[in-house]
N, C-alpha and C positions, 0 to 999 in steps of 0.2 A: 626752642619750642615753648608754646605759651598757651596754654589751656584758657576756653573761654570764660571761663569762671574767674582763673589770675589775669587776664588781661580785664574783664571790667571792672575786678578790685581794685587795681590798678587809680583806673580810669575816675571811678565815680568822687572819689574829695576833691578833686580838682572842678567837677561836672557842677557837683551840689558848690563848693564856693561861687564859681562863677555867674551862675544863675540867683542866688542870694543877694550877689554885689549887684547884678544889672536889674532885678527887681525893687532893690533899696535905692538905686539913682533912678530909674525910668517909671515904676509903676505906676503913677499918675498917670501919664501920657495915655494918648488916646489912641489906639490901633484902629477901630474899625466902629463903623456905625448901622443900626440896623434900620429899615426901612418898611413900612407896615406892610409892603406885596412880601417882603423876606420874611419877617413874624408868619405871618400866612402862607407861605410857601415851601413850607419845611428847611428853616433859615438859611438857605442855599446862597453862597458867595461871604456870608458871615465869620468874619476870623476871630474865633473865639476859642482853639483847640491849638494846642501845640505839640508839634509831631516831629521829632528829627530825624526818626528811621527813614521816611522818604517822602518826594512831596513832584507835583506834576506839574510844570509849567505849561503850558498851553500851546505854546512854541517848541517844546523840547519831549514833549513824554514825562514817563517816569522815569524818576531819577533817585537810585535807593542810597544813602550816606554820601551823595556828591556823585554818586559813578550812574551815568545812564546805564540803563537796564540793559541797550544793545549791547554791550561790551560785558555784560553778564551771562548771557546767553550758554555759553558753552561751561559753567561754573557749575557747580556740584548745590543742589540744594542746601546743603548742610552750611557749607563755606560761605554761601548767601546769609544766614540766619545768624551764623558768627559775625558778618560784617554787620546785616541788621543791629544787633545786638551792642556791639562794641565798635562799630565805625571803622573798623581797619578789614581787611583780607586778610585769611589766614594763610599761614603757607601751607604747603601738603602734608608736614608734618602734623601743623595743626588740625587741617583740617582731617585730615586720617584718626586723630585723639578723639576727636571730637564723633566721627560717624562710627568708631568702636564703644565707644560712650552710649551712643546712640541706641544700638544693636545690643546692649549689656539691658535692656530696659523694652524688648520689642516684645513682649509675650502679653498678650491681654487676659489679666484673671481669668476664672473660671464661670467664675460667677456671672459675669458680663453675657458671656455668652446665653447663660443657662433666661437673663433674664429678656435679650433677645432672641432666644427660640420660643420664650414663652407666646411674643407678641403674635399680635394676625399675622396670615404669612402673606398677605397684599399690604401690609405695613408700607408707610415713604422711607424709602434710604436715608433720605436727611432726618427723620424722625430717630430710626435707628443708630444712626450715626451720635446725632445728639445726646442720645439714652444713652450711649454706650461710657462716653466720657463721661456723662454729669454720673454714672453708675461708680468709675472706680475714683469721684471724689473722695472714697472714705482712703485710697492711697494718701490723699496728700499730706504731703511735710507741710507746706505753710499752714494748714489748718493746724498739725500739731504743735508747732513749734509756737504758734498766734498764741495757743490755750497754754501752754506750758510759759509762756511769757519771755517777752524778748523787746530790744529797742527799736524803735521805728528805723533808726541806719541800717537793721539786719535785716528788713525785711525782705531785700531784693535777694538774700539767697536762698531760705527755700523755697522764693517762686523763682527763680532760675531752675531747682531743683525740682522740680514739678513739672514746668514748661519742658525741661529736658525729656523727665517720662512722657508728657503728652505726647509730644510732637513721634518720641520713640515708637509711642504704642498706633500713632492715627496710620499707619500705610495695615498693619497687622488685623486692627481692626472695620478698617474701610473695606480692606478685599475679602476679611469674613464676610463683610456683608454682604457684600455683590456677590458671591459665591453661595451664600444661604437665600439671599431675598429671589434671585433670579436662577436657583436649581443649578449651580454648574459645578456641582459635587460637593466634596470635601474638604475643610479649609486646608490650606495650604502654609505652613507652619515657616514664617523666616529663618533666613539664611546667614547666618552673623559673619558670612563669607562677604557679601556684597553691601555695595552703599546705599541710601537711604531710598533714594528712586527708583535706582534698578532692584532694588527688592521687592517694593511694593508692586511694579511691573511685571517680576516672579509669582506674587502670592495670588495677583487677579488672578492667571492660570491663562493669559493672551498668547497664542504660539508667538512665539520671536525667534525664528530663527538667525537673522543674520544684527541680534541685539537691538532694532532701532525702536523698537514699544519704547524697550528701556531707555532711550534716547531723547522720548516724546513726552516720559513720564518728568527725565530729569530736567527737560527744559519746560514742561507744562506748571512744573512745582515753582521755578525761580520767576518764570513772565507773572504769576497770580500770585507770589509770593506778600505781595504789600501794596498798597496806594493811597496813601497818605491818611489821617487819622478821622478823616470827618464822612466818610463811607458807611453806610446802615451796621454794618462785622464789626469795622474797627471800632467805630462809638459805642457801640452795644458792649463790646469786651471793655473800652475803657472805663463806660461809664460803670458797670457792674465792677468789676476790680477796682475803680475808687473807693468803693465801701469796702474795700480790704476781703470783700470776696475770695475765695482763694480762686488758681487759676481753673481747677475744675469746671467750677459754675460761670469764671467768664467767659472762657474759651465754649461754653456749651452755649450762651445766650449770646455770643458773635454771630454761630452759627445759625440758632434760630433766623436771625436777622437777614442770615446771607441765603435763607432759602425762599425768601418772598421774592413774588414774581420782578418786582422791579428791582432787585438788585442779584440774585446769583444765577437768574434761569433764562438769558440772555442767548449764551451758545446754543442752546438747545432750539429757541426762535430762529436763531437765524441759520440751524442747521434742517431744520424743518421747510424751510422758505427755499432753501438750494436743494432740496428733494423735492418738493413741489414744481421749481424749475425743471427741475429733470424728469419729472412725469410727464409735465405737462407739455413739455418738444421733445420728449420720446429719446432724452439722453442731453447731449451737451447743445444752447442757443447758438446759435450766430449772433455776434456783434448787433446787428441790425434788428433782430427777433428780441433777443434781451433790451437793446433799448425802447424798442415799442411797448413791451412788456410793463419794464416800468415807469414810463409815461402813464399806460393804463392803471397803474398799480396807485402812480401819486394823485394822480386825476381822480381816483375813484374815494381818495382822502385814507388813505391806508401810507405805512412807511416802507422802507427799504432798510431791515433787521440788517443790524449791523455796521449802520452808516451814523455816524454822528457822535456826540460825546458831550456831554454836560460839562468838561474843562477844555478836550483837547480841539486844537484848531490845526492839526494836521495828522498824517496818517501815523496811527498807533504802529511805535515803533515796537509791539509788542505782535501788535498785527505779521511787519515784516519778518521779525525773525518766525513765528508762525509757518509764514509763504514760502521762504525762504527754507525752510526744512522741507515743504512739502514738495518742491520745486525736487528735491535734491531725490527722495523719498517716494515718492507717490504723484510722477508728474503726470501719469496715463489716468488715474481715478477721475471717473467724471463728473464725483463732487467737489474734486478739488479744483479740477479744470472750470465748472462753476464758479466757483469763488474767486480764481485766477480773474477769470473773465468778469464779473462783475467789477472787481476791481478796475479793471482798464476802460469800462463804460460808465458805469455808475457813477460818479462824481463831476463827469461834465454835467449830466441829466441834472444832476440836484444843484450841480450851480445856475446853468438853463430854470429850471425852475424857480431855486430863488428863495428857497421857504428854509430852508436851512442852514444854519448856524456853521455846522461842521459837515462839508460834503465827502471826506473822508473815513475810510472803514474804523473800526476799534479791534479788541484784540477777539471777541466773539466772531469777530466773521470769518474766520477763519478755524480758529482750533476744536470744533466740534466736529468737521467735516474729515479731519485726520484723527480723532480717536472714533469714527465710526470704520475709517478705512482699515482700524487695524482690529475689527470686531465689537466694540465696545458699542452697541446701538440700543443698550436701554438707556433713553434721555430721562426717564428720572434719577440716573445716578450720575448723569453728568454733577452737579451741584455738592456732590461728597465730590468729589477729584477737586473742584474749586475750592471746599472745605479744607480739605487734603491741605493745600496750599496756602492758603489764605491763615490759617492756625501759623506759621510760621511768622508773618510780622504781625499778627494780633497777641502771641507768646513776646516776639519781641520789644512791644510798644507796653507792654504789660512790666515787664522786664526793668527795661526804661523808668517806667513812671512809677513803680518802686525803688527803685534805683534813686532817683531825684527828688521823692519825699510828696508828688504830689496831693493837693488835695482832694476830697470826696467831692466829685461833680454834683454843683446847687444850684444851677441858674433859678433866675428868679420867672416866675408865668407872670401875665397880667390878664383881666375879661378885655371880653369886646369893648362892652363898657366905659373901660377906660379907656382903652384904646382910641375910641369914639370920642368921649370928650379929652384926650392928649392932643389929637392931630387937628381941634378946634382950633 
């Protein structure tokens, strides 16, 4: 057995030589070049980030240390965030070290709380969520170990040791939340008996009786767990943790980032759009009814939530395992039975039509409509459950790029200005 901590000890002088040598023969060379609609358009297609926890071909999904994510699917949170971390799978044994590890670290100060009950009680979950971490920054080791002085090679351990509390503490303090913001009692104090998902699927207080919330939670954590480094979370946590930040404030300003509408509040659209379905033909379409539907939908210059994807050009293998639980799970719901059905009409329409890139679902069109079936139907706290998740390879890439020594992100701005007289 191999503790996460001794296997990327291990790992990193080999990591940091390697990238040294290929920087000292290649840096010159030229990767990628920008374009003035990319400057302009929030530099989208620009390779300028390097990310080796995981990365999305277009053809393939994501794919987190080499391994597609379907074949992740039935994998423990934790043992994800190990592989994230250190590129390898852990065994059971490791991965058992590591979710007792975990659970050694789940209790959220006192204080936290007291400064979350202070706020409005119509406060946003993601607000609260955010406050609650960037609150027990005054926990952290890297900050003290930064002031007590130390070598840049040692930096990557106490933000491992940090990342580790965080990540410990976010199921303990996510489900205070929803339990305080949305009145459904008493928190509910973890269980250092159960692993890291099916805990935090305990503390919500969701009945489960034949365990499969817990099943929904652990496979909802591993699909949102990462997507490569140049995503509003990811950039946000790298770029603030390049200034040596500790992981407190980065992991709290990913999050910020992951709550704007156009990057974490996705599920919640297109779970709203399959309840409008279902209102509006008085329960599940017909084939024929749902494709007129959204004919009138694209005709009228509106989208079809859930359908398309700024890299991917086939169906989110994130999507399938999704469907494929729901399938298994909740084949009778007649939100799922929407979604089902969309699926199997949708994508001719929008290749018929012609205006989109990707006529394929993503992994939103799907997994809002199975945490509503299992009670969870306040959509503003859908975006903490993505949070939930998303902290695991934003701690991981964190992790990493202290590990590797990289430097504080400086890109350089230019005016219009110039711009205008460059492209003279």
């Amino acid at each position: 057995m191999a503790t996460l901590k001794e296997t990327l000890a291990k790992k990193i002088p080999g990591l940091r030589d390697e990238i040294k040598s290929f920087v000292k023969a290649n840096g010159a060379k030229v990767i990628s070049e920008v374009t003035v609609q990319q400057a302009y358009g929030g530099m989208r297609g620009v390779k300028s980030l390097v990310c080796d926890t995981s990365v999305v071909p277009p053809d393939k999904g994501l794919i987190i240390r080499g391994r597609p994510v379907a074949e992740l699917k039935n994998e423990l949170p934790e043992a994800v965030f190990y592989l994230l971390v250190t590129g390898e799978m852990p065994d059971q044994v490791s991965t058992a070290a590591l979710t007792k590890e975990l659970k050694a670290h789940a209790k959220v100060p006192d204080y936290v709380w007291k400064i979350l009950e202070a706020m409005p009680k119509d406060s946003h979950p993601m607000v609260m969520f955010s406050l609650g971490i960037l609150a027990m920054e005054k926990e952290s080791v890297f900050r003290k170990k930064y002031t007590e002085g130390m070598a840049k090679t040692d930096y990557w351990d106490p933000t491992l040791e940090d990342c580790i509390r965080i990540i410990a503490a976010l199921p303990t303090l996510a489900a205070g939340i929803y339990r305080m913001r949305f009145n459904k009692g008493a928190r509910i104090e973890p269980d250092p008996a159960l692993d890291w998902g099916a805990d935090y699927a305990r503390m919500l207080g969701i009945k489960d009786p034949k365990g499969e919330f817990a099943n929904l939670m652990r496979l909802y954590m591993v699909l949102h767990s990462d997507h490569e480094g140049g995503n509003v979370s990811a950039h946000t946590c790298h770029c603030v943790g390049s200034a040596l930040s500790d992981p407190y404030y980065a992991i709290s300003a990913g999050l910020d980032g992951l709550a704007g509408p156009l990057h974490g509040l996705a599920n919640q659209e297109c779970l709203r759009w399959a309840i409008m379905v279902r209102d509006k033909f008085g329960g599940v379409p017909s084939d024929d009814q749902l494709r007129q539907f959204a004919w009138d939908t694209l005709n009228s210059g509106q989208v079809i939530p859930g359908y398309g994807h700024a890299v991917l050009r086939i169906t989110d293998p994130r999507f399938a395992a999704f469907r494929e639980f729901g399938a298994r799970v909740c084949p009778d719901d007649d939100l799922f039975k929407i979604v089902d059905r969309v699926f199997n009409v949708i994508p001719d329409v929008l290749r018929e039509h012609g205006k989109a890139k990707d006529p394929w679902p993503n992994v939103d069109a799907a997994s809002g409509c199975l945490l509503y079936h299992f009670g969870i139907t306040e959509f503003e706290y859908y975006t903490v459950l993505f949070g939930v998740s998303r902290a695991l390879g934003m701690c991981a890439q964190l992790i990493v790029s202290r590990a590797l020594g990289e430097a504080i992100e400086r890109p350089k701005s230019v005016t219009t200005e110039w711009m205008k007289q460059t492209v003279k």
